[in-house]
N, C-alpha and C positions, 0 to 999 in steps of 0.2 A: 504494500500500500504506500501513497505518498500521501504526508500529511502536512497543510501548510499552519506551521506552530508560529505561533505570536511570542519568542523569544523576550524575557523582563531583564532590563537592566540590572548588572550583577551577574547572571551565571553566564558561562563560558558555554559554547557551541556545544559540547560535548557534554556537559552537566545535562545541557536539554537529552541529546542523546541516549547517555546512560539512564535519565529518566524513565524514557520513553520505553527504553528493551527493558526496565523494570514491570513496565506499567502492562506492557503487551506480552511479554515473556519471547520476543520473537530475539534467535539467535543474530542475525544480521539488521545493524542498522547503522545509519549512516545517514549525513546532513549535505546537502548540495550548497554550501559555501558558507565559511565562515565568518561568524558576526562575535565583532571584538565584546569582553565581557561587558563594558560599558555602555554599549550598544543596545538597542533594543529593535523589536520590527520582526518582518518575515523570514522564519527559518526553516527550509524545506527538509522535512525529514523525510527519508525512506526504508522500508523494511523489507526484509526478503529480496526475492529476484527483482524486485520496481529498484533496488540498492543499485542497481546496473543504469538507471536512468539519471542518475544524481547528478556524473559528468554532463551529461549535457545541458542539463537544469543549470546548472554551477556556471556553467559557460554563458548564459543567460544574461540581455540585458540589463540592468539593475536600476532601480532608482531608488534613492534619501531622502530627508529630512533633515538637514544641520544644523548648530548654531555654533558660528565658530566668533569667541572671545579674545579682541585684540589686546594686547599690549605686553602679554605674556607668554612664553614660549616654554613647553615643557620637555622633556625629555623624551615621553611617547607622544604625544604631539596630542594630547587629550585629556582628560580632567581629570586621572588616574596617576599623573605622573607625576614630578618634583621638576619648580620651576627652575629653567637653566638661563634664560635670559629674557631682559625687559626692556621695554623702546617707549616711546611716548604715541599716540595715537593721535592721528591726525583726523582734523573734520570730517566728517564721512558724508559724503552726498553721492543720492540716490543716483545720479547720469554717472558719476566717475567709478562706482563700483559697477553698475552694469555694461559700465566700457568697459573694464576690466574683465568683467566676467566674460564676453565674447572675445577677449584674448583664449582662452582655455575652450572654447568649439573646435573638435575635429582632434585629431590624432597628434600627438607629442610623446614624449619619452620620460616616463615615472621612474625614480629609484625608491622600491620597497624601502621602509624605513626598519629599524632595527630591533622597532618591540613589534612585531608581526609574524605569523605563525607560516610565514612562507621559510620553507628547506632549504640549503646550504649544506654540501656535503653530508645529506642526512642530519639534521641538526635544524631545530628551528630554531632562527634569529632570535626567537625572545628569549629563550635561556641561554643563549650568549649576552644577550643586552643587559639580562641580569649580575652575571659575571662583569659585567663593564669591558667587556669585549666587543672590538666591533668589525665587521669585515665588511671585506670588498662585496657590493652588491652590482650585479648588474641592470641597467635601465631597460624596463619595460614598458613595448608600447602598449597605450591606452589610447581610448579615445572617450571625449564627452559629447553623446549626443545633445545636450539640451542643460541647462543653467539659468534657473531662475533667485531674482529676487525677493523671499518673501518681506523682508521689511528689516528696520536698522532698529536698534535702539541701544541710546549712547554707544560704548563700545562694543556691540554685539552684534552680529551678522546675520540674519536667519534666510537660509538659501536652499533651493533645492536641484538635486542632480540626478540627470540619465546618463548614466555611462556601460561601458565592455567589463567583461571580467579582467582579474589583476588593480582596479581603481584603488588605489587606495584614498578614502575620504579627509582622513587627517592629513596626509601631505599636500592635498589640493586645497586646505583649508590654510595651512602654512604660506602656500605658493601664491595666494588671495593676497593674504597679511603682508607678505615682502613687497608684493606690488603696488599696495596700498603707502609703502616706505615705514611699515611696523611689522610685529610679529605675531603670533598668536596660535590657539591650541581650541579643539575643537570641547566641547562644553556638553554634547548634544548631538548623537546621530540616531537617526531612525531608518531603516530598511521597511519603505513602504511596497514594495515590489519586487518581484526576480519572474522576469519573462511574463507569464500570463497569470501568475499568482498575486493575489492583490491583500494586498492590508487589512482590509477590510473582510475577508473571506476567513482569515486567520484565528487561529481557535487558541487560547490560553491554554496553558499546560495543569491549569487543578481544572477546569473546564473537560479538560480533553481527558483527563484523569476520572473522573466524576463519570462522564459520556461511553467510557470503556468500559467500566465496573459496572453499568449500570444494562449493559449489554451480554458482558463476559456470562459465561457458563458456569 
């Protein structure tokens, strides 16, 4: 089966997962792209032989929800981390951020950041970030199809994104801040979307819990 779960700020992709194979007893299961602990939104789970549809699902356009907070830069580049550097925040108007924003339409070249659960010699980046280790990553194209403004307030950004798999949200929220000639770290992501799974179709995990049990044999 695939099931699209409404993942809650705090558990990590895989907490949902392990949930889930608690919840169904089913031996395979698997989530079609990972959504940082801090994160919240759509997370496509799959069980059994549908575990085989995950790749393509994963590969799926995506869209967010952000709010990225300037003047502060953190070390995972999110509201998780410890701050490493600070700039001063400049006026923010509406035309000059949406100029900015159609700078970032169309395809350009990402470097994965270093608390992110992307592999490296078998090894993901985040438990090296933790070790305060950091390696060479290589630049990944992305592309964003679409960049909207939802609204400012004082230093806070609220924007939302369709982009390719590999996006990573916290470094386009960075690459916002630089442009704007300040810095800043995302406060706020939401995954409202992956391909034709919608936000609003998504089911809570004590919902989905409740909904199982209430079926089960």
């Amino acid at each position: 089966m695939i099931y699209n779960i409404y993942k809650p700020v705090g558990w990590s992709s895989f907490d949902v997962v392990k949930k889930l194979r608690g919840v169904t007893r089913d031996k395979k299961v698997g989530h079609g792209g990972t959504l940082d602990p801090f994160a919240e939104g759509v997370l496509i789970i799959g069980t059994n032989s549908d575990t085989k549809a995950l790749t393509e699902i994963s590969g799926s356009i995506k869209t967010y929800q952000a709010i990225l907070t300037l003047g502060e830069e953190t070390d995972t580049l999110d509201i998780e981390g410890k701050v490493i550097n600070r700039y001063p925040v400049p006026k923010l108007e509406k035309s000059i951020v949406e100029s900015i924003f159609n700078d970032f339409l169309g395809e350009s070249e990402q470097i994965p950041p270093m608390y992110s659960a992307k592999k490296i010699n078998g090894v993901r980046l985040y438990k090296l970030a933790r070790k305060n280790q950091t390696v060479e990553r290589r630049p990944t194209t992305i592309k964003i199809y679409k960049i909207k403004l939802n609204g400012i307030k004082e230093n806070q950004i609220n924007f939302s994104v369709t982009c390719s798999k590999g996006t990573y949200i916290r470094v386009l929220g960075l690459d916002i801040a630089k442009k704007l000639g300040t810095v800043g770290h995302l406060t706020k992501l939401k995954r409202t979307a992956v391909g034709g799974y919608e936000i609003h179709d998504s089911i809570g995990i004590k919902e989905f819990e409740e909904q199982w049990m209430s079926i089960a044999p």
